[in-house]
mmCIF file of the N, C-alpha and C atoms, coordinates in Angstrom:
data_MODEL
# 
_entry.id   MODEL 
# 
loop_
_atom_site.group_PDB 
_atom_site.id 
_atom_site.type_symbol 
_atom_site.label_atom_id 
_atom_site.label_alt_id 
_atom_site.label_comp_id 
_atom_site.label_asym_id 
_atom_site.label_entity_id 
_atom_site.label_seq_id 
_atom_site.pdbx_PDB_ins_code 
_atom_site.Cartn_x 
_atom_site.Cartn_y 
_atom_site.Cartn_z 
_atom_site.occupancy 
_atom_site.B_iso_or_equiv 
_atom_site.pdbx_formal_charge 
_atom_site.auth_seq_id 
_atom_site.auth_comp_id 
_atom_site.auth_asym_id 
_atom_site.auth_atom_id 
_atom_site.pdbx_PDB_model_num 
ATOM 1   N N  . UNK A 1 1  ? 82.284 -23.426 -141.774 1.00 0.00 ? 1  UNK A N  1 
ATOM 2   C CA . UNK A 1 1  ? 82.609 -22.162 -141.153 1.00 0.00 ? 1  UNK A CA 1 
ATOM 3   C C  . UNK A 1 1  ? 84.009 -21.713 -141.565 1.00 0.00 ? 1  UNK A C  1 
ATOM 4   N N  . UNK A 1 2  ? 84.901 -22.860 -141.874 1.00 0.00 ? 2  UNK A N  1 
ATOM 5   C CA . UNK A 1 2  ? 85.977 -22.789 -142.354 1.00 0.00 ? 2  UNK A CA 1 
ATOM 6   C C  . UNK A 1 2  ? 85.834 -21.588 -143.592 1.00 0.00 ? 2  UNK A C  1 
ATOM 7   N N  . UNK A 1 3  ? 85.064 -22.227 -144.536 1.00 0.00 ? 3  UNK A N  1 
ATOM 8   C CA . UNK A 1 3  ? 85.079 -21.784 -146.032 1.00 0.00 ? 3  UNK A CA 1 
ATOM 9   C C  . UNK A 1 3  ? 84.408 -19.825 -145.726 1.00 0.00 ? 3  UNK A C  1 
ATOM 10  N N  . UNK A 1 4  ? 84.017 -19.780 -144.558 1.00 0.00 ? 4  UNK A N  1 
ATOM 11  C CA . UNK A 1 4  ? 83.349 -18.613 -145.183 1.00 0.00 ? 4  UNK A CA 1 
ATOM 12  C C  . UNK A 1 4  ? 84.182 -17.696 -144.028 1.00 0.00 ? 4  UNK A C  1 
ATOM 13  N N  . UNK A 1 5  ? 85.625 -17.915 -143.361 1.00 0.00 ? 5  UNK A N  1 
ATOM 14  C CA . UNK A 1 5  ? 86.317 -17.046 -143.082 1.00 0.00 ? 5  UNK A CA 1 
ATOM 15  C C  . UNK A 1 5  ? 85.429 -17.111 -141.363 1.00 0.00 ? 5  UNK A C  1 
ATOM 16  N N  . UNK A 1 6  ? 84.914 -17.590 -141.072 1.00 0.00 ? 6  UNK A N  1 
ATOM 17  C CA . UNK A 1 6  ? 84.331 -17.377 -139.267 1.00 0.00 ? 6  UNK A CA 1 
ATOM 18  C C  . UNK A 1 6  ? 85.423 -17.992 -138.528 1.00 0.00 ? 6  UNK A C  1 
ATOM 19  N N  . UNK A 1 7  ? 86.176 -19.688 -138.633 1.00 0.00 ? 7  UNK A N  1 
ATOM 20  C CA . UNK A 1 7  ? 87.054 -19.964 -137.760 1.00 0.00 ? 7  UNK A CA 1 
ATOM 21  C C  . UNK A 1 7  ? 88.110 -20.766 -138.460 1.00 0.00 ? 7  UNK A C  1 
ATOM 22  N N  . UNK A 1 8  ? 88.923 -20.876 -137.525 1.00 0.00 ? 8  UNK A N  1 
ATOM 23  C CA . UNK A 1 8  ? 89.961 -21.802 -138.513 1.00 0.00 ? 8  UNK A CA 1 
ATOM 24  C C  . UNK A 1 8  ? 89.750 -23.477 -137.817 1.00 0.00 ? 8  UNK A C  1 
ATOM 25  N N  . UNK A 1 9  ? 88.932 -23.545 -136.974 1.00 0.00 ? 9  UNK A N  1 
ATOM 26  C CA . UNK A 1 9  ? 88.492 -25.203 -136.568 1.00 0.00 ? 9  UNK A CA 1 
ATOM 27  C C  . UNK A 1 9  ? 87.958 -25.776 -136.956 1.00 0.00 ? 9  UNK A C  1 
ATOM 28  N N  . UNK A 1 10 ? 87.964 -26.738 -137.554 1.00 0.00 ? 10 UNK A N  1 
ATOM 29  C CA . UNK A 1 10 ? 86.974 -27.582 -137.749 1.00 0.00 ? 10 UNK A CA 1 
ATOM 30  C C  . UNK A 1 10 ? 85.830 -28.065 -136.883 1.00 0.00 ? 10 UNK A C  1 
ATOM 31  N N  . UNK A 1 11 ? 84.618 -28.270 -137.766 1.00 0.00 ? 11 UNK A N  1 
ATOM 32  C CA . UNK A 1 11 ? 83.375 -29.001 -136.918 1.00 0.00 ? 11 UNK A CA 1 
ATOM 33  C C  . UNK A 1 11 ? 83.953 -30.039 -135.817 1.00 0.00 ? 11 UNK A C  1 
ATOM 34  N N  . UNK A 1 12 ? 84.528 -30.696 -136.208 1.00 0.00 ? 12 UNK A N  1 
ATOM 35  C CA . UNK A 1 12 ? 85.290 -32.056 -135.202 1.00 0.00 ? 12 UNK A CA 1 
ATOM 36  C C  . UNK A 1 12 ? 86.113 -31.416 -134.433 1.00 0.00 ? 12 UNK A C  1 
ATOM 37  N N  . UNK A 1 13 ? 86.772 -30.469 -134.389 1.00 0.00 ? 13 UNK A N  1 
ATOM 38  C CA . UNK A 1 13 ? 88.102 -29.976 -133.727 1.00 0.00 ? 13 UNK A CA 1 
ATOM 39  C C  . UNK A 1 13 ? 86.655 -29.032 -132.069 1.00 0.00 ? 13 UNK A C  1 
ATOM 40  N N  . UNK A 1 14 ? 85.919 -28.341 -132.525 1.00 0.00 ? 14 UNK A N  1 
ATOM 41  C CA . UNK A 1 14 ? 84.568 -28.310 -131.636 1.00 0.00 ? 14 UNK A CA 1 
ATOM 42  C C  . UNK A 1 14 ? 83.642 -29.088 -131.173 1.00 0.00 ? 14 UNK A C  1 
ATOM 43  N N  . UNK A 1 15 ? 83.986 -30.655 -131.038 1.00 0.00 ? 15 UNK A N  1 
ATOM 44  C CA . UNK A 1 15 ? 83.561 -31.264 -130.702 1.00 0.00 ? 15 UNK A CA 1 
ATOM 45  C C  . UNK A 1 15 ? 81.851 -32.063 -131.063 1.00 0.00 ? 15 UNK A C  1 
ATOM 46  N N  . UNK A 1 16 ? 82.058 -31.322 -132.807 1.00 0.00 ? 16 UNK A N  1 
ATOM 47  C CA . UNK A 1 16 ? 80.711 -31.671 -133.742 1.00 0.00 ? 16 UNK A CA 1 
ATOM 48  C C  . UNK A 1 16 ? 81.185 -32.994 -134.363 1.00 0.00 ? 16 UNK A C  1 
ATOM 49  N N  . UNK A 1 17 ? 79.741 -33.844 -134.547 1.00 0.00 ? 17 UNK A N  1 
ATOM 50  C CA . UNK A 1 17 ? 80.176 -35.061 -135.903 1.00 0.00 ? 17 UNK A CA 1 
ATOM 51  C C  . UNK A 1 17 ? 79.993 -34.072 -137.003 1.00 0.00 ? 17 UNK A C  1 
ATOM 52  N N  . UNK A 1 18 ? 81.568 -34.573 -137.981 1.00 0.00 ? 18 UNK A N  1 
ATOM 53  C CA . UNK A 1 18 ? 81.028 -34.472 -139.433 1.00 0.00 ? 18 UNK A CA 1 
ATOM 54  C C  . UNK A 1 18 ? 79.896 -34.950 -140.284 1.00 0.00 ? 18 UNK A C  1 
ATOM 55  N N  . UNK A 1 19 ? 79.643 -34.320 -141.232 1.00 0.00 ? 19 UNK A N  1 
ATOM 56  C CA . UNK A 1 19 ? 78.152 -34.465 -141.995 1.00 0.00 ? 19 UNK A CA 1 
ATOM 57  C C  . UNK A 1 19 ? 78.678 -35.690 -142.736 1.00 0.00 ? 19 UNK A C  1 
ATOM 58  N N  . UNK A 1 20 ? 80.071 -35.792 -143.153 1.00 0.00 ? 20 UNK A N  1 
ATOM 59  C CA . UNK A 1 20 ? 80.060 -36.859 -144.426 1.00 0.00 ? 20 UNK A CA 1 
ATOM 60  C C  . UNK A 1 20 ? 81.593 -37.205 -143.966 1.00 0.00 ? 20 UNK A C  1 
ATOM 61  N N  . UNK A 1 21 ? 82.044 -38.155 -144.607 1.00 0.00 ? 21 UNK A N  1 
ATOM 62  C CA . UNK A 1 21 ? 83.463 -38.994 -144.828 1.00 0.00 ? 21 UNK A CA 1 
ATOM 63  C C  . UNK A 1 21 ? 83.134 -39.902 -143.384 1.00 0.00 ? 21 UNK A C  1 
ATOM 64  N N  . UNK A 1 22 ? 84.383 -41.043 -143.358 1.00 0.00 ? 22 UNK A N  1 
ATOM 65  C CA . UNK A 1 22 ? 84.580 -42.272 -142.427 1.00 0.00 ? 22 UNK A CA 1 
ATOM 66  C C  . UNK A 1 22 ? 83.620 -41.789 -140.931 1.00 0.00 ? 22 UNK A C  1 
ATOM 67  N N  . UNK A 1 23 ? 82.837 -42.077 -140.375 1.00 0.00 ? 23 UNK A N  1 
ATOM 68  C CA . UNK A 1 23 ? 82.434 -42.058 -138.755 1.00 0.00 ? 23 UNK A CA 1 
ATOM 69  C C  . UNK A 1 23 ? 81.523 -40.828 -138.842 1.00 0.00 ? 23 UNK A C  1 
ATOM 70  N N  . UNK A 1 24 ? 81.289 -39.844 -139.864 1.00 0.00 ? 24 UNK A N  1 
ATOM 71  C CA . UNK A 1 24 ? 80.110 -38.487 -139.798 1.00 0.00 ? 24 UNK A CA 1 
ATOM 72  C C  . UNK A 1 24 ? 78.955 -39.143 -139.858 1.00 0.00 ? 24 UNK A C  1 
ATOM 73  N N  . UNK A 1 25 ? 78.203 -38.032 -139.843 1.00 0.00 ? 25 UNK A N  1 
ATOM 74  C CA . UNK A 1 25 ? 76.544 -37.830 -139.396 1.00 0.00 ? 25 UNK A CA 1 
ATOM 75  C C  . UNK A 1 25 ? 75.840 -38.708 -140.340 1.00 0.00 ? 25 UNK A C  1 
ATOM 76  N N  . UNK A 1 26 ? 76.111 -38.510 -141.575 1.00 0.00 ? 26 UNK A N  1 
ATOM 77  C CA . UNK A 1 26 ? 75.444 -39.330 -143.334 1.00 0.00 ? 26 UNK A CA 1 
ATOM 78  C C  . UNK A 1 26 ? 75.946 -41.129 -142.290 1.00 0.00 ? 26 UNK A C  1 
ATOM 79  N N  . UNK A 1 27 ? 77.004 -41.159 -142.265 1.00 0.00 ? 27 UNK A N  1 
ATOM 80  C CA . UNK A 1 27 ? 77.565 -42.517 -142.024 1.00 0.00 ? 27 UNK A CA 1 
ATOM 81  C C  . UNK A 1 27 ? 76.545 -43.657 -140.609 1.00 0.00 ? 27 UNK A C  1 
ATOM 82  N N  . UNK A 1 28 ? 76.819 -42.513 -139.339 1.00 0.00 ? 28 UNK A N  1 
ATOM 83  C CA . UNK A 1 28 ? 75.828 -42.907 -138.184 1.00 0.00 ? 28 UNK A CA 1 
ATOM 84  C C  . UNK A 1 28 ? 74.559 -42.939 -138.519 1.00 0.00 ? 28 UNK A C  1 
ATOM 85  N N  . UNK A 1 29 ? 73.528 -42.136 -139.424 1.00 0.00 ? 29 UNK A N  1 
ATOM 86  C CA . UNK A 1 29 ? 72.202 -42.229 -139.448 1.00 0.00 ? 29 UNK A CA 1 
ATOM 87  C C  . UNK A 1 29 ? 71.736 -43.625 -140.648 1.00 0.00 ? 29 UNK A C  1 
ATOM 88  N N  . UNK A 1 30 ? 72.604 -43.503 -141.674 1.00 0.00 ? 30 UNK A N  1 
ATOM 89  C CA . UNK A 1 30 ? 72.495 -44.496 -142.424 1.00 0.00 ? 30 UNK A CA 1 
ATOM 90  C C  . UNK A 1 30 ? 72.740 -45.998 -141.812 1.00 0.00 ? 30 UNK A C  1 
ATOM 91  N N  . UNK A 1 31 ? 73.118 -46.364 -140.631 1.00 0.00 ? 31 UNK A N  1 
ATOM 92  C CA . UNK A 1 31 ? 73.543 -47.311 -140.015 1.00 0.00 ? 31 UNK A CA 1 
ATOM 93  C C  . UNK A 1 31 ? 72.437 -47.459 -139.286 1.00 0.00 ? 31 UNK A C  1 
ATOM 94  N N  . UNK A 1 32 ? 71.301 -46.788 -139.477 1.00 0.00 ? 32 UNK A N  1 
ATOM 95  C CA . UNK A 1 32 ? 70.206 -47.001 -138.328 1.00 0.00 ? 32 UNK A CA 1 
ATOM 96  C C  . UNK A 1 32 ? 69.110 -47.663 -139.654 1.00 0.00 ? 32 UNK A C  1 
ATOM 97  N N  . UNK A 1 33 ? 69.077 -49.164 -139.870 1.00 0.00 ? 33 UNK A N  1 
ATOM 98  C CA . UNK A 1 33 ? 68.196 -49.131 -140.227 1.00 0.00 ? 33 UNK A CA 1 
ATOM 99  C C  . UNK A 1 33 ? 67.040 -50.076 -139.720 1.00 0.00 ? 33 UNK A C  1 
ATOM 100 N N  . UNK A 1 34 ? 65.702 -49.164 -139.540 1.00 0.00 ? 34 UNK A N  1 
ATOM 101 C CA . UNK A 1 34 ? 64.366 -49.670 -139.249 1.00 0.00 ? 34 UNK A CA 1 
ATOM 102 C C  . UNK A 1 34 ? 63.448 -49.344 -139.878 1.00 0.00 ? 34 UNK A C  1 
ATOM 103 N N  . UNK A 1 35 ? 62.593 -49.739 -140.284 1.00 0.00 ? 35 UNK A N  1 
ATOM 104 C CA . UNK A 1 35 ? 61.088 -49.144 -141.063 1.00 0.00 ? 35 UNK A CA 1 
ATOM 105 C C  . UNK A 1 35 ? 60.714 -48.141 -140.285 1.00 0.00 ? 35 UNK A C  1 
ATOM 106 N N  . UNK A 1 36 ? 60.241 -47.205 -141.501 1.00 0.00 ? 36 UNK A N  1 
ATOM 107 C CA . UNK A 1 36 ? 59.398 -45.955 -140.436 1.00 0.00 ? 36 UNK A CA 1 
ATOM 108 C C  . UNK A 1 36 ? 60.393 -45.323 -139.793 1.00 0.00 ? 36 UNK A C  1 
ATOM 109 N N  . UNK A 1 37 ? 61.668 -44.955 -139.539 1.00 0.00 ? 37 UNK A N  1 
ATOM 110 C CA . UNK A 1 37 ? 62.493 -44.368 -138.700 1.00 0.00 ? 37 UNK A CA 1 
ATOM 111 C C  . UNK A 1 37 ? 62.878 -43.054 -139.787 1.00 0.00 ? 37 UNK A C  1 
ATOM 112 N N  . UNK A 1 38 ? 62.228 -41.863 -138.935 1.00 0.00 ? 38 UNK A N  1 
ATOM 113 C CA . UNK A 1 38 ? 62.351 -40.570 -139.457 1.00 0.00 ? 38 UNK A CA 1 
ATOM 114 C C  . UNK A 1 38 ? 63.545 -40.586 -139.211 1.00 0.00 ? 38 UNK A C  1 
ATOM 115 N N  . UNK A 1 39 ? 64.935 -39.534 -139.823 1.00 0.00 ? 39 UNK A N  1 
ATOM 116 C CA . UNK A 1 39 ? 65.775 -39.093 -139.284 1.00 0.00 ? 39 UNK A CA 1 
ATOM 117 C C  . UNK A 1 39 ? 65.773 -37.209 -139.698 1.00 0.00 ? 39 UNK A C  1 
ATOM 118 N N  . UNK A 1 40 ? 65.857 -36.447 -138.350 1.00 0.00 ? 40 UNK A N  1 
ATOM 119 C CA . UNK A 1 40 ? 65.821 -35.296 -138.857 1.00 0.00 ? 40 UNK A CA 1 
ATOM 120 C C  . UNK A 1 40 ? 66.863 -34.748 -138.048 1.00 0.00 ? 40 UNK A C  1 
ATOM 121 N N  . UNK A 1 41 ? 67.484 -33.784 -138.702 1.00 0.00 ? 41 UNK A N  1 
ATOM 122 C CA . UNK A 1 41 ? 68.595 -33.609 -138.115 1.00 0.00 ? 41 UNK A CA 1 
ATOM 123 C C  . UNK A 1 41 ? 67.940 -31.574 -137.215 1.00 0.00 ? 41 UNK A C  1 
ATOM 124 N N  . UNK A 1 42 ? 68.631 -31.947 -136.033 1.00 0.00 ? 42 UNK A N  1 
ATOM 125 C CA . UNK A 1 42 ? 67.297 -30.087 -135.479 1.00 0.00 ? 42 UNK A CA 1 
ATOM 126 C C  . UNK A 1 42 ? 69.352 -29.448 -134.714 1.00 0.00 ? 42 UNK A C  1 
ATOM 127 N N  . UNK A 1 43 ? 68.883 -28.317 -134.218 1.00 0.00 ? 43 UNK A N  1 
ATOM 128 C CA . UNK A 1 43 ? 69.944 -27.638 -133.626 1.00 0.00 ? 43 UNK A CA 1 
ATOM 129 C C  . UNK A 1 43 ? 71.242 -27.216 -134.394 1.00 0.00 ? 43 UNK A C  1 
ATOM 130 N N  . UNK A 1 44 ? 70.822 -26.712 -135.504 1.00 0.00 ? 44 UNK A N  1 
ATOM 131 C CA . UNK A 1 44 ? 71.370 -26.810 -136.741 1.00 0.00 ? 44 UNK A CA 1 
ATOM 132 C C  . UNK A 1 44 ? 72.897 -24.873 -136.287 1.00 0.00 ? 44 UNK A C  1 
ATOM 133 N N  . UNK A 1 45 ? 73.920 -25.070 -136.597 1.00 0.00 ? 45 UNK A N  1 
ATOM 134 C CA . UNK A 1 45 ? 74.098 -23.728 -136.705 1.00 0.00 ? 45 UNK A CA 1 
ATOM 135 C C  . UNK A 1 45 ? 73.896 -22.816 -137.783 1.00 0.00 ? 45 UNK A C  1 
ATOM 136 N N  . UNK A 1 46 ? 73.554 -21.439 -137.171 1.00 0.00 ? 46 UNK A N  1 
ATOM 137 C CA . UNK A 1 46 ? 72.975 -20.671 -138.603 1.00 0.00 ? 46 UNK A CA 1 
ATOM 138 C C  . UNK A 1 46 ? 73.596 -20.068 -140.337 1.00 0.00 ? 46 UNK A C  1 
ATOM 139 N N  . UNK A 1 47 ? 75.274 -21.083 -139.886 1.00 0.00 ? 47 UNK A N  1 
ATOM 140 C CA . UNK A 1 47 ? 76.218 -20.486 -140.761 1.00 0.00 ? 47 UNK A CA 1 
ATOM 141 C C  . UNK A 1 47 ? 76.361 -21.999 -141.888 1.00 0.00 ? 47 UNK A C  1 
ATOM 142 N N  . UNK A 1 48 ? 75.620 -22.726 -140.951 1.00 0.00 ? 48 UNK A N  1 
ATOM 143 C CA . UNK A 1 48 ? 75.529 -24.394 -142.121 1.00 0.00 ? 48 UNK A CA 1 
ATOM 144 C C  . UNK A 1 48 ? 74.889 -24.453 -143.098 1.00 0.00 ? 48 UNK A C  1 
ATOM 145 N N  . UNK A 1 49 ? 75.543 -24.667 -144.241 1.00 0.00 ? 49 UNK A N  1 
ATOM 146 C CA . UNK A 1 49 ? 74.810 -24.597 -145.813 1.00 0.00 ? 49 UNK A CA 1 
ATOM 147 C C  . UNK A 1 49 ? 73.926 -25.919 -145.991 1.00 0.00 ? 49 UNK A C  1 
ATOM 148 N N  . UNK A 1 50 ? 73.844 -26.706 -145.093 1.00 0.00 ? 50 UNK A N  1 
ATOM 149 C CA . UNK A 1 50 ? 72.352 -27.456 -145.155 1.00 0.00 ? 50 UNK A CA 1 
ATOM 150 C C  . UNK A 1 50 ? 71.529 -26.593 -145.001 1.00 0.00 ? 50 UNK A C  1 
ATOM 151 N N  . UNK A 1 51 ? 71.442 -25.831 -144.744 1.00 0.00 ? 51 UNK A N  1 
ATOM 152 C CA . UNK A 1 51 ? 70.315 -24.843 -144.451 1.00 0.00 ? 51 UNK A CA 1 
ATOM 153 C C  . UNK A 1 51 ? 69.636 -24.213 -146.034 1.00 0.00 ? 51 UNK A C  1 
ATOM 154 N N  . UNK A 1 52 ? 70.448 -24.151 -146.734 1.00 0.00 ? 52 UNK A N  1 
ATOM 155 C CA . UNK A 1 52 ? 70.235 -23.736 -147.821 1.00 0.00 ? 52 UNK A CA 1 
ATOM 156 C C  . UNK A 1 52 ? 69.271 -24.312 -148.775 1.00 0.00 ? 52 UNK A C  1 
ATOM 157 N N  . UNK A 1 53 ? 68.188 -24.906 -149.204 1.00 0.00 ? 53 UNK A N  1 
ATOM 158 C CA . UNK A 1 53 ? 66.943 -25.538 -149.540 1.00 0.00 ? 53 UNK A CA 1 
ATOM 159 C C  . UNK A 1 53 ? 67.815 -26.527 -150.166 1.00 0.00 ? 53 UNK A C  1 
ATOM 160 N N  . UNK A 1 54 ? 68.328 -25.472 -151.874 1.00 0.00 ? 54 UNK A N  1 
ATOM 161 C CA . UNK A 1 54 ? 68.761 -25.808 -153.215 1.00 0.00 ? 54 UNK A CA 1 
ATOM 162 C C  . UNK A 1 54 ? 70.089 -26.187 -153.179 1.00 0.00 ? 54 UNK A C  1 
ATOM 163 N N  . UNK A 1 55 ? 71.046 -26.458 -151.979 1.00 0.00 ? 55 UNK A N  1 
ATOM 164 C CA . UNK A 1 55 ? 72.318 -26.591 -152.001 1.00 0.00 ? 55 UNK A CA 1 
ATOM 165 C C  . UNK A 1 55 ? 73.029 -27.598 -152.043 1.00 0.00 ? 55 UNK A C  1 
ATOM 166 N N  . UNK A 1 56 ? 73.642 -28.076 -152.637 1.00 0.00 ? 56 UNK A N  1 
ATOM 167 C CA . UNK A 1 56 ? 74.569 -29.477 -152.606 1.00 0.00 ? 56 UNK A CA 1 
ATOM 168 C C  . UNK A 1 56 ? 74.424 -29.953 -151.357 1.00 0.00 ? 56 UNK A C  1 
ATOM 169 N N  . UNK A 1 57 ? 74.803 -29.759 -150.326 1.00 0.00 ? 57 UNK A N  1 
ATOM 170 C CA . UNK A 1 57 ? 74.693 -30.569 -149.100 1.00 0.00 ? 57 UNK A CA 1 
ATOM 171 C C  . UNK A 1 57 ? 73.294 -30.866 -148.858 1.00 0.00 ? 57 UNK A C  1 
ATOM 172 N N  . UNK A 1 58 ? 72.724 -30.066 -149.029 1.00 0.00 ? 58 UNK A N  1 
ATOM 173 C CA . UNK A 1 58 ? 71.194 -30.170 -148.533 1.00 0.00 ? 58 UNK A CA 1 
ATOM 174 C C  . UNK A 1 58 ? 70.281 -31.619 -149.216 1.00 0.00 ? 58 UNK A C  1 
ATOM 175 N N  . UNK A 1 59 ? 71.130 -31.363 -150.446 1.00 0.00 ? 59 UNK A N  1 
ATOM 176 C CA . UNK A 1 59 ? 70.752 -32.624 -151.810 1.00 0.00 ? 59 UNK A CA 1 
ATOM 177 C C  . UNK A 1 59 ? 71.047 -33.938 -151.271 1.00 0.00 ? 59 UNK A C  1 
ATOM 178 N N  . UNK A 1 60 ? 72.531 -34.222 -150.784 1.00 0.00 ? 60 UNK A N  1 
ATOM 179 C CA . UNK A 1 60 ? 72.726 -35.016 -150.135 1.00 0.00 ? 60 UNK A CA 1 
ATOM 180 C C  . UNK A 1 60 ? 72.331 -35.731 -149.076 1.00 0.00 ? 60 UNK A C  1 
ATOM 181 N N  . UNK A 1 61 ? 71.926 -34.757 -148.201 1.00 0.00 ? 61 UNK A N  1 
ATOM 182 C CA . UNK A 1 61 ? 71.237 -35.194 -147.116 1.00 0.00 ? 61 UNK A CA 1 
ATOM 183 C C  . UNK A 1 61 ? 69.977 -36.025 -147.547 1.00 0.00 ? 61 UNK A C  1 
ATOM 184 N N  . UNK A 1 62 ? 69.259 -35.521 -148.636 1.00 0.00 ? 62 UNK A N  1 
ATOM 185 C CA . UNK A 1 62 ? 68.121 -36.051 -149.245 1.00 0.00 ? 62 UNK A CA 1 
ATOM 186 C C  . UNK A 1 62 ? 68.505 -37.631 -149.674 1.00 0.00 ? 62 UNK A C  1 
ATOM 187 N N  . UNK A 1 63 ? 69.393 -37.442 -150.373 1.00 0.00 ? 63 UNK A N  1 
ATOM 188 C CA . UNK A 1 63 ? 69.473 -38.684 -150.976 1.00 0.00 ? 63 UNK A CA 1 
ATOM 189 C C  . UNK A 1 63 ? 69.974 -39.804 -149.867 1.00 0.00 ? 63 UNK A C  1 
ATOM 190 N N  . UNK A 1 64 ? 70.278 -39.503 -148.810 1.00 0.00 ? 64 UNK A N  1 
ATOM 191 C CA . UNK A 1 64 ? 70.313 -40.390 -148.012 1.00 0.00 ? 64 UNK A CA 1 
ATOM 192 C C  . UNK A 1 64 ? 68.970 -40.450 -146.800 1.00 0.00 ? 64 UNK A C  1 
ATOM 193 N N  . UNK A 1 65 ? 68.132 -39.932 -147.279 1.00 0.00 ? 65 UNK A N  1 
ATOM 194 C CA . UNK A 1 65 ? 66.460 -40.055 -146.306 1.00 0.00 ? 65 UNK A CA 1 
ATOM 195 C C  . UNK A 1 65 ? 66.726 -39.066 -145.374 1.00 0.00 ? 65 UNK A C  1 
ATOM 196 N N  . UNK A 1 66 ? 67.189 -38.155 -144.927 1.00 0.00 ? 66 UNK A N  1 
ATOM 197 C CA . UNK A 1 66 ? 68.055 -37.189 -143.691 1.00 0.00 ? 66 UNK A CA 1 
ATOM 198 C C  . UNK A 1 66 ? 67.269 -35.926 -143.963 1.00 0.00 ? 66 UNK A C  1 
ATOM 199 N N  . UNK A 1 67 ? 66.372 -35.415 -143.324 1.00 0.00 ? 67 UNK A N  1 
ATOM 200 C CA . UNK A 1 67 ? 66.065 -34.063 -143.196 1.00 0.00 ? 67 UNK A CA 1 
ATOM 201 C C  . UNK A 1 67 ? 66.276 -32.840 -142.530 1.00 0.00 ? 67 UNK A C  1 
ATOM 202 N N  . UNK A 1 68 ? 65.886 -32.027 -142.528 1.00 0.00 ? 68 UNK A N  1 
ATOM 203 C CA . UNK A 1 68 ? 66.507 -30.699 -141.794 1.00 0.00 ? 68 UNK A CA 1 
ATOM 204 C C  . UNK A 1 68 ? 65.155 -30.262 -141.033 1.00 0.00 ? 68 UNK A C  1 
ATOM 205 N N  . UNK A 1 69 ? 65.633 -29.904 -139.644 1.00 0.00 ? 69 UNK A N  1 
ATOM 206 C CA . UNK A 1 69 ? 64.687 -29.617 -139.048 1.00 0.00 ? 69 UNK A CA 1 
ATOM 207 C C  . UNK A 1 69 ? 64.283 -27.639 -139.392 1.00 0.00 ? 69 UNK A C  1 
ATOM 208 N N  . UNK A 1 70 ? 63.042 -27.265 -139.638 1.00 0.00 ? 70 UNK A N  1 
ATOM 209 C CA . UNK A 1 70 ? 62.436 -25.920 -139.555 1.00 0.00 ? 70 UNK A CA 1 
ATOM 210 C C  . UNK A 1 70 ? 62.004 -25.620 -138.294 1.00 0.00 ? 70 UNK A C  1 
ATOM 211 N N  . UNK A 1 71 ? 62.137 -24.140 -138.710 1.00 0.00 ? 71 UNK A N  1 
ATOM 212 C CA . UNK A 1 71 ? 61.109 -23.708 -137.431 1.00 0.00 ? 71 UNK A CA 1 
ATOM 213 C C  . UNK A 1 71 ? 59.778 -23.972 -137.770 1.00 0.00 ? 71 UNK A C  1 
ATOM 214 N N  . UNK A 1 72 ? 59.028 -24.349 -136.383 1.00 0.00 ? 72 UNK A N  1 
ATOM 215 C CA . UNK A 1 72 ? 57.733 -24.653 -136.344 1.00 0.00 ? 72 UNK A CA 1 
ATOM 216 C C  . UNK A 1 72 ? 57.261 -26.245 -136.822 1.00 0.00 ? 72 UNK A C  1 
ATOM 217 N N  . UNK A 1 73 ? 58.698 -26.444 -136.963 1.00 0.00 ? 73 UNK A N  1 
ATOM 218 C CA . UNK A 1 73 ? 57.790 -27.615 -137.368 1.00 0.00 ? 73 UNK A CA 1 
ATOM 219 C C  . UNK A 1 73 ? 57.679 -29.300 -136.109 1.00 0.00 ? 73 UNK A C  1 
ATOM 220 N N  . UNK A 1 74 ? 56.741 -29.717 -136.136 1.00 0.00 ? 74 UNK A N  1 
ATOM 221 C CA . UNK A 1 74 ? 56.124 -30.377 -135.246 1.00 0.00 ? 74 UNK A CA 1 
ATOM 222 C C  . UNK A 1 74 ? 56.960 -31.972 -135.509 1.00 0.00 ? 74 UNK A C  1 
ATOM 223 N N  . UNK A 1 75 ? 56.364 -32.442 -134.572 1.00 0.00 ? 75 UNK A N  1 
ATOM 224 C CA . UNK A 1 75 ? 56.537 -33.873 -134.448 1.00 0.00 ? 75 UNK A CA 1 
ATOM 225 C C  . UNK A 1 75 ? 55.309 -34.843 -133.485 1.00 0.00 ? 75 UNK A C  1 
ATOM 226 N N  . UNK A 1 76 ? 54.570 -35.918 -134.468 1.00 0.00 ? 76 UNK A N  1 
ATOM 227 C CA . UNK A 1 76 ? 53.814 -36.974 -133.167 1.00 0.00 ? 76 UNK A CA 1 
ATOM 228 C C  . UNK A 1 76 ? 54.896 -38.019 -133.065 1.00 0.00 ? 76 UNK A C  1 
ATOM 229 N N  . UNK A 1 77 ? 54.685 -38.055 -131.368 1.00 0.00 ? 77 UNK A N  1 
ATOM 230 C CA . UNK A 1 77 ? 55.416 -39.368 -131.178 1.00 0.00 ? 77 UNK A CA 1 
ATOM 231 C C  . UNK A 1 77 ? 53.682 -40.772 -130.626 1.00 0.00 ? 77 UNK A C  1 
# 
């Protein structure tokens, strides 16, 4: 939100985990490991470039098993 001129706070300074570096989101989900354990990340804000299909972050998230939640999309528990 920084980069695109909306605030001058940081995700952390609002009381968000970061996506990446020491203690973020990449770091906590990768620390979960079990077979079969989806991780999808939902409640996304609409100004986050994970959102973006084709975007560097979005890539990342991939390469660490981490998905993005859509609308409509379901879940069985």
């Amino acid at each position: 939100m920084i980069r695109l001129g909306l605030t001058k706070k940081t995700g952390r300074d609002m009381g968000h985990l970061a996506q990446s570096g020491p203690g973020g989101m990449i770091d906590v989900l990768d620390s979960i490991d079990r077979a079969g354990v989806r991780k999808v990340l939902i409640h996304i804000n609409n100004t986050n470039p994970i959102l973006v299909e084709d975007g560097p972050e979005r890539r990342i998230l991939s390469e660490h098993g981490i998905e993005v939640a859509h609308d409509g999309m379901t879940f069985e528990l």
